[in-house]
DSSP file (Angstrom, degrees, kcal/mol; ACC not computed):
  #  RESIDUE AA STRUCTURE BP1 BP2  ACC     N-H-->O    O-->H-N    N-H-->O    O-->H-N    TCO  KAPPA ALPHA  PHI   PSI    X-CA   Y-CA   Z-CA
    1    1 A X     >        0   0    0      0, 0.0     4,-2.6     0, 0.0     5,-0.1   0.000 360.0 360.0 360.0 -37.0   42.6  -15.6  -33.2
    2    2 A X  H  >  +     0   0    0      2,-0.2     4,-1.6     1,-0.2     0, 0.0   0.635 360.0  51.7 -42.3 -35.0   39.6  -13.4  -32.1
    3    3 A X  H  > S+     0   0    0      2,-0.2     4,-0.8     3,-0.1     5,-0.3   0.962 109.5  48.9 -86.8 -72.4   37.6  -15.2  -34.8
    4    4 A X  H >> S+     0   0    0      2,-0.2     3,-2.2     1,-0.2     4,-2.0   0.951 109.1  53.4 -45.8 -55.8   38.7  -18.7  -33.4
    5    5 A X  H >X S+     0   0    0     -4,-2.6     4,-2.9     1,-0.4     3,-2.1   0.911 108.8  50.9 -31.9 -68.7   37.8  -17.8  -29.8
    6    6 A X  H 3< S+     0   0    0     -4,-1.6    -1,-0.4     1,-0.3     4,-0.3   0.525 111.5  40.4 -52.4 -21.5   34.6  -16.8  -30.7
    7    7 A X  H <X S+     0   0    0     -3,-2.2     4,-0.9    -4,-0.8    -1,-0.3   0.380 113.8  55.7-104.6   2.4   33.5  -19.5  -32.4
    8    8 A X  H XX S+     0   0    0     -3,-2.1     4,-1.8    -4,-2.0     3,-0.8   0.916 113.2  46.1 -84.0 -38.7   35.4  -21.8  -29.7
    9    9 A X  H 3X S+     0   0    0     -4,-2.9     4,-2.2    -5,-0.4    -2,-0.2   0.742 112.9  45.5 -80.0 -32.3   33.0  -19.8  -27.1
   10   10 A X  H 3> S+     0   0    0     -4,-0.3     4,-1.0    -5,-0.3    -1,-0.3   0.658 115.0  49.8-108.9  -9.6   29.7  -20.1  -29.2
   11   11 A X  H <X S+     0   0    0     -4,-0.9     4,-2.0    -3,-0.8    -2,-0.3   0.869 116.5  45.3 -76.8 -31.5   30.7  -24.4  -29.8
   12   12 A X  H  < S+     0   0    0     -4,-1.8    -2,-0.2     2,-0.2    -3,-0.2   0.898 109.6  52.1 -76.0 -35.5   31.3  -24.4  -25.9
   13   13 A X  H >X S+     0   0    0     -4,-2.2     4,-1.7     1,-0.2     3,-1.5   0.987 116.5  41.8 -81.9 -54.2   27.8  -22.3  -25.1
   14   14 A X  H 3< S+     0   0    0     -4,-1.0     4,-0.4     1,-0.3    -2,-0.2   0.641 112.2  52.1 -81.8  11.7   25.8  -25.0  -27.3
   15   15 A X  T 3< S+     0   0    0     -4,-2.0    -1,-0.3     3,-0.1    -2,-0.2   0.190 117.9  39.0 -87.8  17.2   27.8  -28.0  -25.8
   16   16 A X  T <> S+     0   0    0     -3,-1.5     4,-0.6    -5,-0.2    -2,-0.2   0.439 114.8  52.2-110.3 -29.5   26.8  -26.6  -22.3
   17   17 A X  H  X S+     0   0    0     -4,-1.7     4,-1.5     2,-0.2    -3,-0.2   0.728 114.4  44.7 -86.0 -31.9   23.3  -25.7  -23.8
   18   18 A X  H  > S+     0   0    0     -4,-0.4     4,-1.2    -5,-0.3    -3,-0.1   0.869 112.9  51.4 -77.3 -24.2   23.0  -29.9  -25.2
   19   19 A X  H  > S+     0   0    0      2,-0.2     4,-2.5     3,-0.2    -1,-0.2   0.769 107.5  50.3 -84.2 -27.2   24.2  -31.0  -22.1
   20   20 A X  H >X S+     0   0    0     -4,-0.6     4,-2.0     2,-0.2     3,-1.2   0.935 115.5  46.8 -56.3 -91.3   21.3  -28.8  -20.1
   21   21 A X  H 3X S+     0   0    0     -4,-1.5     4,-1.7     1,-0.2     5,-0.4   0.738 108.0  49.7  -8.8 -64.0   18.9  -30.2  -22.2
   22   22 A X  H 3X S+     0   0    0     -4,-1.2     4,-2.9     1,-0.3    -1,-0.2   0.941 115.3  50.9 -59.3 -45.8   20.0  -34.0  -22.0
   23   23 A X  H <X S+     0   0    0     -4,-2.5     4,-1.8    -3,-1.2    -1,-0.3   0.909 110.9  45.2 -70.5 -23.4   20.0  -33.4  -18.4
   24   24 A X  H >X S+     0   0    0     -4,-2.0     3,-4.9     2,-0.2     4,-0.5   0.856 112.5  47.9 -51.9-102.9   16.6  -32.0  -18.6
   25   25 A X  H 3X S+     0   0    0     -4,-1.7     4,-3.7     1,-0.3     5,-0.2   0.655 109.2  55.6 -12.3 -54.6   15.3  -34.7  -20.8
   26   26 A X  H 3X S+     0   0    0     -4,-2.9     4,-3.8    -5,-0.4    -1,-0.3   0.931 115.8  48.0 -46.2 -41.9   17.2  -37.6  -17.9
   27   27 A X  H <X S+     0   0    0     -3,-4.9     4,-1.1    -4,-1.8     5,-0.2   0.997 106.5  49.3 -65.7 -56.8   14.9  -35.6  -15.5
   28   28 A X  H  X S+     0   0    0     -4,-0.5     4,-1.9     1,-0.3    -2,-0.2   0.793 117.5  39.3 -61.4 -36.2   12.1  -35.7  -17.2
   29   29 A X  H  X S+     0   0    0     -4,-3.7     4,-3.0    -5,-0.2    -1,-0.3   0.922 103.5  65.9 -72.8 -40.7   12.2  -39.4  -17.9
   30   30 A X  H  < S+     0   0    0     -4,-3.8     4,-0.3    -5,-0.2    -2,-0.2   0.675 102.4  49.7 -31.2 -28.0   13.4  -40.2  -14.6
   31   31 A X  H >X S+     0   0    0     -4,-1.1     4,-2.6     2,-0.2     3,-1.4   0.885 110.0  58.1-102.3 -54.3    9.7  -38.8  -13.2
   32   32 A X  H >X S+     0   0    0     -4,-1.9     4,-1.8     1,-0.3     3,-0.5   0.910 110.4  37.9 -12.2 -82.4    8.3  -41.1  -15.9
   33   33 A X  H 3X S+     0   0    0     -4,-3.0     4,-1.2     2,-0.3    -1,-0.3   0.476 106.6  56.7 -60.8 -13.0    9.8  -43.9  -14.6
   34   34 A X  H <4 S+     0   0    0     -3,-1.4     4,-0.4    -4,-0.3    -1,-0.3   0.704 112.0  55.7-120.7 -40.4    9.5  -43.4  -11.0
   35   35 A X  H XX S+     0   0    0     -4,-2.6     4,-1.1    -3,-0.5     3,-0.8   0.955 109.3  43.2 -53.2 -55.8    5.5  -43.1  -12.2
   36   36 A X  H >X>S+     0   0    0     -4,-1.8     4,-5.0    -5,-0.3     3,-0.9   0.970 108.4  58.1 -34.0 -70.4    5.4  -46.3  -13.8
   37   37 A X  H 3<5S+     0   0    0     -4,-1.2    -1,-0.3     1,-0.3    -2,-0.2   0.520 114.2  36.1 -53.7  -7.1    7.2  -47.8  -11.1
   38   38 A X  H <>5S+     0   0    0     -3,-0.8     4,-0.6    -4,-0.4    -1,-0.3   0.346 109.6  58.2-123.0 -12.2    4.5  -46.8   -8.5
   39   39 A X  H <X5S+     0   0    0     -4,-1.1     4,-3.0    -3,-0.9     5,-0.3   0.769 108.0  54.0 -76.6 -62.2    1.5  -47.3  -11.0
   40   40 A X  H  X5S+     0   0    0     -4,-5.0     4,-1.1     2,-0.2    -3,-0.2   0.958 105.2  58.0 -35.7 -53.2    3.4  -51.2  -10.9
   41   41 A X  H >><S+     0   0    0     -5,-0.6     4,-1.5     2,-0.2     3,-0.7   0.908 109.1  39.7 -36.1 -63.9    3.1  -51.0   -7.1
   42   42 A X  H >X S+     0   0    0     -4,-0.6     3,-1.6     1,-0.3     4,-1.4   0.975 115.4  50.6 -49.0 -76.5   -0.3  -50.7   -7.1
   43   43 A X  H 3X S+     0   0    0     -4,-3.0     4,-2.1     1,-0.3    -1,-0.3   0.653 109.0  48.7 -47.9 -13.9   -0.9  -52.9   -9.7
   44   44 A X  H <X S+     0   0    0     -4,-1.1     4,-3.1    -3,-0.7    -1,-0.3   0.945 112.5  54.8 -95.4 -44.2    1.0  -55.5   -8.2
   45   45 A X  H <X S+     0   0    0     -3,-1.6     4,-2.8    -4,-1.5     5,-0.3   0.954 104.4  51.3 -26.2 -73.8   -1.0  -54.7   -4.9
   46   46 A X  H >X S+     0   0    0     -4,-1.4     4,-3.2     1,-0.3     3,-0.5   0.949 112.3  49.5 -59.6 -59.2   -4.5  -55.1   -6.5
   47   47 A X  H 3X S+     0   0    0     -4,-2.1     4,-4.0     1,-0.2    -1,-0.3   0.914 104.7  48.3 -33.9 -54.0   -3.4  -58.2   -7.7
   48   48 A X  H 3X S+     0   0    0     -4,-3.1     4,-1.6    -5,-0.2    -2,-0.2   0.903 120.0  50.1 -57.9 -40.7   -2.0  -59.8   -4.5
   49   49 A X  H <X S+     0   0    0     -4,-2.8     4,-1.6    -3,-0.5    -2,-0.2   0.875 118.6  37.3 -37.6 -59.2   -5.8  -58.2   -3.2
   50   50 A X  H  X S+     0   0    0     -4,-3.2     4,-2.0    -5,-0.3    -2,-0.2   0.863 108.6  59.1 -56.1 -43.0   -7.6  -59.9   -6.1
   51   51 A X  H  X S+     0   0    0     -4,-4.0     4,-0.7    -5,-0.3    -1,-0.2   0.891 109.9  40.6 -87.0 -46.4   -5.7  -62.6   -6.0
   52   52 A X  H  < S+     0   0    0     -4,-1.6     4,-0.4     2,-0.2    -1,-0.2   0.611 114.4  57.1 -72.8 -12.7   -6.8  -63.5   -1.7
   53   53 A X  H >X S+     0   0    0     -4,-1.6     3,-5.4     2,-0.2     4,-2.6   0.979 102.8  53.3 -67.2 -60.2  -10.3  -62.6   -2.5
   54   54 A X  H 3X S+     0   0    0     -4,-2.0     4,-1.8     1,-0.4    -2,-0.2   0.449 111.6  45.3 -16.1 -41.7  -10.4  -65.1   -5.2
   55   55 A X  H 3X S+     0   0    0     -4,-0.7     4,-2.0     2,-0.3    -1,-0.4   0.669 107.4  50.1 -75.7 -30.9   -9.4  -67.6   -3.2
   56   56 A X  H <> S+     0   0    0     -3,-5.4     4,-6.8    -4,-0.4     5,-0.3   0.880 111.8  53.3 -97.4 -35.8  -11.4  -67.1   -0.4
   57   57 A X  H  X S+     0   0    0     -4,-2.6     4,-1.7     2,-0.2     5,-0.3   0.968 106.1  55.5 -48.7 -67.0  -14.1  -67.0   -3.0
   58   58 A X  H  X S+     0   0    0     -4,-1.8     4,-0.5     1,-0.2    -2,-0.2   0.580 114.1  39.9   9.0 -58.2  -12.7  -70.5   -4.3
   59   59 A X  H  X S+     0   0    0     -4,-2.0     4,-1.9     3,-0.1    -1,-0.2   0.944 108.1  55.8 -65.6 -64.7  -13.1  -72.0   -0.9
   60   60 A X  H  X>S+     0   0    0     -4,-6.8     4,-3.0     1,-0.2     5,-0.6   0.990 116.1  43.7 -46.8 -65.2  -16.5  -70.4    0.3
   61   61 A X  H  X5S+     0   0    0     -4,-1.7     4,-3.5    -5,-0.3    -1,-0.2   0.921 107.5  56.7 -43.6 -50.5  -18.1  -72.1   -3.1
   62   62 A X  H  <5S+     0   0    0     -4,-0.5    -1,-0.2    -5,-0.3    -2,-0.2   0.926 114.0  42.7 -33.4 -57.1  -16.2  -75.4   -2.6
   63   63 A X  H >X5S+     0   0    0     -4,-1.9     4,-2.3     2,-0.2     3,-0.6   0.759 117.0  41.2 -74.2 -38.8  -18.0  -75.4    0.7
   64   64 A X  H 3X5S+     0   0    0     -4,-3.0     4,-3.1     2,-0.2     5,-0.5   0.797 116.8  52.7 -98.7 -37.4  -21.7  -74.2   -0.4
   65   65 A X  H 3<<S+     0   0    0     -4,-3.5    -1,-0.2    -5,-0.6    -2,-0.2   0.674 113.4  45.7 -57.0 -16.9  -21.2  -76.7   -3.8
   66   66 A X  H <> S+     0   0    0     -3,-0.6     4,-2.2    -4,-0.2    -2,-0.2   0.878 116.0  43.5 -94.4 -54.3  -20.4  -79.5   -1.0
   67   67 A X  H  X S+     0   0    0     -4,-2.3     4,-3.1     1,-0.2    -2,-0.2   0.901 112.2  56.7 -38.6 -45.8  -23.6  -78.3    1.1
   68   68 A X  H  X S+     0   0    0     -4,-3.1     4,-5.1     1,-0.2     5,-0.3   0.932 104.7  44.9 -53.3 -47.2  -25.3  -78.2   -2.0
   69   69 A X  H  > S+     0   0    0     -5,-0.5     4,-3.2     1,-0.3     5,-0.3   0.991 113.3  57.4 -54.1 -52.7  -24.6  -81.9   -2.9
   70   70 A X  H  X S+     0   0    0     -4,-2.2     4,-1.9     1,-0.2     3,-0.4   0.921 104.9  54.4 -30.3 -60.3  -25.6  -82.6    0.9
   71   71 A X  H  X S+     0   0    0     -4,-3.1     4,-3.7     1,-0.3     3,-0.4   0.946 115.4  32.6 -51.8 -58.5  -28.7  -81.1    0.2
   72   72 A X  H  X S+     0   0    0     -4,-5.1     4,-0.5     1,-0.3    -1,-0.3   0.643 105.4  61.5-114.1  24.7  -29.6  -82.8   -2.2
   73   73 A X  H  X S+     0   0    0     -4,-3.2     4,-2.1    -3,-0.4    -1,-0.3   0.686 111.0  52.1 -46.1 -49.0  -28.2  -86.1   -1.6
   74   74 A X  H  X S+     0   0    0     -4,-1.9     4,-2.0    -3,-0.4    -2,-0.2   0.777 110.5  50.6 -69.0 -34.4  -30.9  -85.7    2.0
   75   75 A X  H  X S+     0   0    0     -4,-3.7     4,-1.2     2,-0.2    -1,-0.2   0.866 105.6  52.5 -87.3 -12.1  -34.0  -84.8   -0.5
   76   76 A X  H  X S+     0   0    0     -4,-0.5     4,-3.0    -5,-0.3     3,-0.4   0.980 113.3  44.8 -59.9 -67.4  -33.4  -87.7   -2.7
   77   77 A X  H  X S+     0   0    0     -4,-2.1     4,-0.5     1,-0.2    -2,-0.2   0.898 118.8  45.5 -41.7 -45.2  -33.5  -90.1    0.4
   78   78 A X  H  X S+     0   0    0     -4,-2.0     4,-1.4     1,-0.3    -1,-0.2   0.755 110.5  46.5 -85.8 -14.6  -36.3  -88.5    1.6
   79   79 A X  H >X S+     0   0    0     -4,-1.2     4,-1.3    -3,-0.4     3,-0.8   0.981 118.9  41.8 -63.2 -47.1  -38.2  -88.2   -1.2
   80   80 A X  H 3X S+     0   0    0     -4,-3.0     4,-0.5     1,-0.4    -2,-0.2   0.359 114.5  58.1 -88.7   9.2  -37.6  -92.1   -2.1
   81   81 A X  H 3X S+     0   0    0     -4,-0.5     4,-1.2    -5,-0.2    -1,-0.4   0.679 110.0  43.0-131.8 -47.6  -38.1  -92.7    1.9
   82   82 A X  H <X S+     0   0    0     -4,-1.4     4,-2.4    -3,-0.8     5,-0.3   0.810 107.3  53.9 -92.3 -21.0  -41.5  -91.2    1.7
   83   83 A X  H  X S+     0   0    0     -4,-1.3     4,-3.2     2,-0.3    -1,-0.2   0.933 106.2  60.0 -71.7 -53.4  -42.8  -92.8   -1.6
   84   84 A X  H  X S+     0   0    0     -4,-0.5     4,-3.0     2,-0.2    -1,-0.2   0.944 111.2  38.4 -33.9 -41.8  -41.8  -96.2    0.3
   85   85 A X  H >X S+     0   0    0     -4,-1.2     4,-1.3     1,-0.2     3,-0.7   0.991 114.7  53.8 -95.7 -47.7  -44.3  -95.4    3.2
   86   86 A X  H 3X S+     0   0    0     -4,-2.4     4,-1.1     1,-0.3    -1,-0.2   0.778 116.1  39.8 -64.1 -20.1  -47.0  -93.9    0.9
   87   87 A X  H 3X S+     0   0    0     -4,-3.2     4,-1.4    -5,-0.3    -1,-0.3   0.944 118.3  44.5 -96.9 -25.0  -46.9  -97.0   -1.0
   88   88 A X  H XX S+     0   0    0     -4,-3.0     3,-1.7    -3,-0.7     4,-1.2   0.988 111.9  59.6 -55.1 -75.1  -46.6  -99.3    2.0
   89   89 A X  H 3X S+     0   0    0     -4,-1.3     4,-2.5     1,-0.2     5,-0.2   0.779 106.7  41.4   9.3 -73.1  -49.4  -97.1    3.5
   90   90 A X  H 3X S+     0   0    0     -4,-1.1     4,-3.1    -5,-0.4    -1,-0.2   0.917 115.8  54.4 -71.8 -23.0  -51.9  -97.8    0.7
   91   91 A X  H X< S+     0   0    0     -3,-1.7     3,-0.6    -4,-1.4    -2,-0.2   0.978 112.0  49.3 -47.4 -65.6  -50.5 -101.8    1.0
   92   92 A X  H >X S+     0   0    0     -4,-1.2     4,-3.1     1,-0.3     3,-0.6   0.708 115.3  33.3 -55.7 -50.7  -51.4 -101.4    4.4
   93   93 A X  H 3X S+     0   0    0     -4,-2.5     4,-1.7     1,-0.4    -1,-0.3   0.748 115.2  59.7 -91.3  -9.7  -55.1  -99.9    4.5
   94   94 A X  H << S+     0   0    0     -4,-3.1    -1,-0.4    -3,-0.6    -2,-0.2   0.024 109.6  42.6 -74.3  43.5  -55.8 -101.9    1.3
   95   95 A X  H X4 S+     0   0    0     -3,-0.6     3,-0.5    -5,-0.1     4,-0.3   0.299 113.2  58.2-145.3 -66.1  -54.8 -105.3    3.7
   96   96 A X  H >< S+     0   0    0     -4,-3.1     3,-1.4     1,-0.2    -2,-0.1   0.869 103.5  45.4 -31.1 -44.5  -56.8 -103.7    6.3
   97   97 A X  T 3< S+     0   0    0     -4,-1.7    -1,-0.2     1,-0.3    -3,-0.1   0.847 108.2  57.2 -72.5 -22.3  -60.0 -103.4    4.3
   98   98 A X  T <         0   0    0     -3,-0.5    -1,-0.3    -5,-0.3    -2,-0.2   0.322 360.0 360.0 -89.7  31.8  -59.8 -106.8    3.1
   99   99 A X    <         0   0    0     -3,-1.4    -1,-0.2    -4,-0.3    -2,-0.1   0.320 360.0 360.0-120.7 360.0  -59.6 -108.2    6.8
């Protein structure tokens, strides 16, 4: 019986010893995870960051591509506005000279 005991005592000290372990190991992943899961935070942050610069970027360019168009919608006119009077101009002082 002595025999049995003893080997009942040395299965019970390494099923106490797997179960230390396993909980070790549960810990050790738990801290894992609880890193991941706060490395996601962030990430999910920087996005949600990225994501309202992006936009705001989005807009401001919409608006400086519309100015732009403005622009150069105003030098077209003005160009073709000034070509008019430099060629009426020369109409003009050539009509003068001949008078």
């Amino acid at each position: 019986m002595t025999q049995q005991a003893a080997a009942l005592q040395t299965y019970n000290n390494e099923l106490v010893k797997c179960i230390e372990d396993l909980c070790s190991k549960r810990e050790e992943l738990n801290h894992q995870i609880k890193q991941e899961e706060e490395e996601k935070e962030r990430l999910q942050h920087d996005i949600r960051v990225l994501s309202e610069k992006l936009s705001r970027v989005n807009e401001s360019l919409a608006q400086r591509l519309a100015a732009r168009a403005t622009f150069d919608r105003t030098i077209a006119e003005t160009e073709a506005a000034y070509t008019k009077f430099i060629l009426h101009s020369g109409l003009f002082v050539i009509y003068l000279i001949d008078l």
